[in-house]
KOLDRENLUM-868858 format. One record per residue (C-alpha): residue number from 1; residue in one letter; x, y negated, z. Coordinates in nm, 3 decimals, always signed. Layout:
<pt seq="NUM" type="a" px="X" py="Y" pz="Z"/>
...
//
This chain:
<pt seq="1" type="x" px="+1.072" py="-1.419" pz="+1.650"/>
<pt seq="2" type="x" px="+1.214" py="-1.196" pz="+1.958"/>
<pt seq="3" type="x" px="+1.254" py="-0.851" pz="+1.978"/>
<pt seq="4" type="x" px="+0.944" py="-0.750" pz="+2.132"/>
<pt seq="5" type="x" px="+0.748" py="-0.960" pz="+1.930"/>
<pt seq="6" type="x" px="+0.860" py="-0.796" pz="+1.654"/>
<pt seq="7" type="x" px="+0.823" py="-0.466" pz="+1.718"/>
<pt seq="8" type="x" px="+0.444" py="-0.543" pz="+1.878"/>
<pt seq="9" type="x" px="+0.354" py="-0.651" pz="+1.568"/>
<pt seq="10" type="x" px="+0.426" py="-0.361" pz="+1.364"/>
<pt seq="11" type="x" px="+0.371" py="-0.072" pz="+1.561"/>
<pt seq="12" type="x" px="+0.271" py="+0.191" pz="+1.308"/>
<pt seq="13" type="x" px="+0.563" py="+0.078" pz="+1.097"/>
<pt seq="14" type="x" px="+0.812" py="+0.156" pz="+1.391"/>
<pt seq="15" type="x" px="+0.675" py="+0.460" pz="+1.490"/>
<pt seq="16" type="x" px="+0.715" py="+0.567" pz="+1.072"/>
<pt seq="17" type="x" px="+1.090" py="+0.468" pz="+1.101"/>
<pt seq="18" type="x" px="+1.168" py="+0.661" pz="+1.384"/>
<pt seq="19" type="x" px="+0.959" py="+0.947" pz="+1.260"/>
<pt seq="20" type="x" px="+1.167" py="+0.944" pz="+0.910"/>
<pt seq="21" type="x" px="+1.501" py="+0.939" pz="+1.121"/>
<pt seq="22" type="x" px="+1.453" py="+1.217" pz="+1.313"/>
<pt seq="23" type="x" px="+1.332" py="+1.441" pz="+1.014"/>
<pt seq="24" type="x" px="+1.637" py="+1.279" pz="+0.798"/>
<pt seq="25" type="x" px="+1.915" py="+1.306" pz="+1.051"/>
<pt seq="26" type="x" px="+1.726" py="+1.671" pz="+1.111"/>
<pt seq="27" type="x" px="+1.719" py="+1.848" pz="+0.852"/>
<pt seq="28" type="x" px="+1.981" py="+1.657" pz="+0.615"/>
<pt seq="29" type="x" px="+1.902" py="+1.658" pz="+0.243"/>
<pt seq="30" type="x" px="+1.597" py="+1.840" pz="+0.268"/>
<pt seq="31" type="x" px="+1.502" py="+1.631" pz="+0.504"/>
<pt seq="32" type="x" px="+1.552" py="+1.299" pz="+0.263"/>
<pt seq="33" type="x" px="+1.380" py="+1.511" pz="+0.016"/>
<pt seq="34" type="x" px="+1.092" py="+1.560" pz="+0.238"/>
<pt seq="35" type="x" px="+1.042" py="+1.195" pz="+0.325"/>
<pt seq="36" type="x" px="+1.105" py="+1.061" pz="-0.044"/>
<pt seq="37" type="x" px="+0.829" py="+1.338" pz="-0.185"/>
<pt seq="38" type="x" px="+0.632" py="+1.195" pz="+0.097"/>
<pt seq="39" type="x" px="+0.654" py="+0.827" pz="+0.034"/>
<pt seq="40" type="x" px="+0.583" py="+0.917" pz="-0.359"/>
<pt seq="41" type="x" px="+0.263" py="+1.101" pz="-0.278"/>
<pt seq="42" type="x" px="+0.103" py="+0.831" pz="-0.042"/>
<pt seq="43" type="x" px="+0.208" py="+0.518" pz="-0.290"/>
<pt seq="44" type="x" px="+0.021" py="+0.750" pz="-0.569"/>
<pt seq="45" type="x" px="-0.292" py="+0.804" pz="-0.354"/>
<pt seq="46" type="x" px="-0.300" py="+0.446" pz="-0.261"/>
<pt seq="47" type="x" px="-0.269" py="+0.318" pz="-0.570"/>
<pt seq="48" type="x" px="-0.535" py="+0.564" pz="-0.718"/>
<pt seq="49" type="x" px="-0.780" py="+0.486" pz="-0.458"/>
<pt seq="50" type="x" px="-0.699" py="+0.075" pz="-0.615"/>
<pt seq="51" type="x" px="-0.757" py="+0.176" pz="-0.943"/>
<pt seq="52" type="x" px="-1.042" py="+0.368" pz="-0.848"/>
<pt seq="53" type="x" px="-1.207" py="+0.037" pz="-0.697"/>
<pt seq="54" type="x" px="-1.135" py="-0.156" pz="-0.942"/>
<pt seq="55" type="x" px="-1.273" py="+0.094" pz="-1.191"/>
<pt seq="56" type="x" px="-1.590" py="+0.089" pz="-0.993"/>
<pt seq="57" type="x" px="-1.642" py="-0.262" pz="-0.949"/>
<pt seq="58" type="x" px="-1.573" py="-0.382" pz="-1.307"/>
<pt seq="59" type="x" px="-1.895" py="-0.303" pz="-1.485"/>
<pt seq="60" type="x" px="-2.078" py="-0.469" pz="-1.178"/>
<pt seq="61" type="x" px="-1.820" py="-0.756" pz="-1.213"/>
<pt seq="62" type="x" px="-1.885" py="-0.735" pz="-1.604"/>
<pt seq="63" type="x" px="-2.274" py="-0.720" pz="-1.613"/>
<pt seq="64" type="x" px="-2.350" py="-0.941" pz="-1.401"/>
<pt seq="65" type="x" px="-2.071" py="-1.103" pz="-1.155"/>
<pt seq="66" type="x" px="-1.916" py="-1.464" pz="-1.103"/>
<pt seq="67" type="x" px="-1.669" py="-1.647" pz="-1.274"/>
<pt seq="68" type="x" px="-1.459" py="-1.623" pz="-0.931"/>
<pt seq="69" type="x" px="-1.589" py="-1.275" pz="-0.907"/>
<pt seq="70" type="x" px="-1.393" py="-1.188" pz="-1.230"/>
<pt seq="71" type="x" px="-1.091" py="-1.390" pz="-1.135"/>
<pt seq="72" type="x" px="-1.042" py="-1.152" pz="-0.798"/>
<pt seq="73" type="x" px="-1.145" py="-0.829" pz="-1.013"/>
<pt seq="74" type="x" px="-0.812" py="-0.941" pz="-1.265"/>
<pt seq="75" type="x" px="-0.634" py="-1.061" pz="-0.983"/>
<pt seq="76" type="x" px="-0.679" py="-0.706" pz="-0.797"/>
<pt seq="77" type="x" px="-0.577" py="-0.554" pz="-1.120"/>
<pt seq="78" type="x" px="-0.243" py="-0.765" pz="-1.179"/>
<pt seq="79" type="x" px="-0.122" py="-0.626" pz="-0.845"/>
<pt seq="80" type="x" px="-0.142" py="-0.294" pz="-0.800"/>
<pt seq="81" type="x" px="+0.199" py="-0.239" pz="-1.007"/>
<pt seq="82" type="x" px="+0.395" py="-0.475" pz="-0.781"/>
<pt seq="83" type="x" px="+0.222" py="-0.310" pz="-0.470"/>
<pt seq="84" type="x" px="+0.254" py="+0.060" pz="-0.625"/>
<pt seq="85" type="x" px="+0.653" py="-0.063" pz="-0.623"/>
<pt seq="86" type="x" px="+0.625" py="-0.222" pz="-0.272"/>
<pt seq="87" type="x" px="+0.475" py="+0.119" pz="-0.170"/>
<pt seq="88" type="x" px="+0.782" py="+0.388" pz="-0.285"/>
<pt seq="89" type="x" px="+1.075" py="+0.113" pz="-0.237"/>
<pt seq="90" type="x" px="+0.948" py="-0.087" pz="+0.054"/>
<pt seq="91" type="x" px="+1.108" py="-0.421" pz="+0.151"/>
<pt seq="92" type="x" px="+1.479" py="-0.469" pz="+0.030"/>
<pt seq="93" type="x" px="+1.524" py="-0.790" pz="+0.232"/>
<pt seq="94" type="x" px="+1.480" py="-0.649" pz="+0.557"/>
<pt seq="95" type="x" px="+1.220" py="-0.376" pz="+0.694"/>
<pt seq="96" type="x" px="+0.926" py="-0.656" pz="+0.731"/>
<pt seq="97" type="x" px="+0.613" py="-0.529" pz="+0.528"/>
<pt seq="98" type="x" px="+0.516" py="-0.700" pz="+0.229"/>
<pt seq="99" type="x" px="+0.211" py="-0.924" pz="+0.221"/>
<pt seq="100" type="x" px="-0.088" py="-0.639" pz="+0.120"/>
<pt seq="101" type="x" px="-0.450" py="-0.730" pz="-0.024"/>
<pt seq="102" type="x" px="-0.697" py="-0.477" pz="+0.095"/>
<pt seq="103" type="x" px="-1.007" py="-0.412" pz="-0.023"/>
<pt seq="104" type="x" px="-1.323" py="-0.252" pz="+0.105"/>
<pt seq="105" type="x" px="-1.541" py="-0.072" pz="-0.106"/>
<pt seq="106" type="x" px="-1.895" py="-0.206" pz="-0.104"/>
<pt seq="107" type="x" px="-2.042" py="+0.131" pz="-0.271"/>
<pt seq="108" type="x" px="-2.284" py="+0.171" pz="-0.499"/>
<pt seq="109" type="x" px="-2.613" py="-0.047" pz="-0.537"/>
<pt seq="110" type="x" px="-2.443" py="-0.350" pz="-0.337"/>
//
């Protein structure tokens, strides 16, 4: 993969690095400190709005859903520890983001 390639493909990534750079090399430790508390908060919101889903779609899932309905409902469920951990540590093999299921919630009634 070149350069630009790269970097096209992750453009809101990039532009997060750079941002967390600036505000490190800034402001020094309480700049870390800053980013860190940062990262922490948005890995807990994500992973709340997850559980949230999942919490919503169960008894649906439960009462009156699919065999293959229940299999993605437990599958949802299995991940959200290893992508709560992708969230705060990101990727240690090298700065390309993890695969990342997302979900859409279908509301109430559907």
């Amino acid at each position: 993969m070149e350069l630009t390639e790269f970097i096209k493909s992750r453009p809101k990534e990039l532009l997060k690095d750079v941002a967390t750079e600036i505000v490190e090399n800034s402001l020094g430790a309480y700049g870390k400190t800053v980013t860190t508390g940062y990262k922490i908060m948005s890995a807990v919101k994500t992973t709340s709005d997850e559980v949230g889903e999942i919490l919503t779609d169960a008894p649906r899932v439960l009462a009156r859903g699919s065999v293959e309905e229940a299999r993605e409902l437990y599958g949802r469920a299995e991940r959200v520890p290893l992508n709560f951990l992708n969230d705060v540590f990101g990727d240690i093999t090298g700065m390309f983001p993890p695969k990342r299921y997302v979900y859409q919630y279908k509301g109430s009634g559907e």
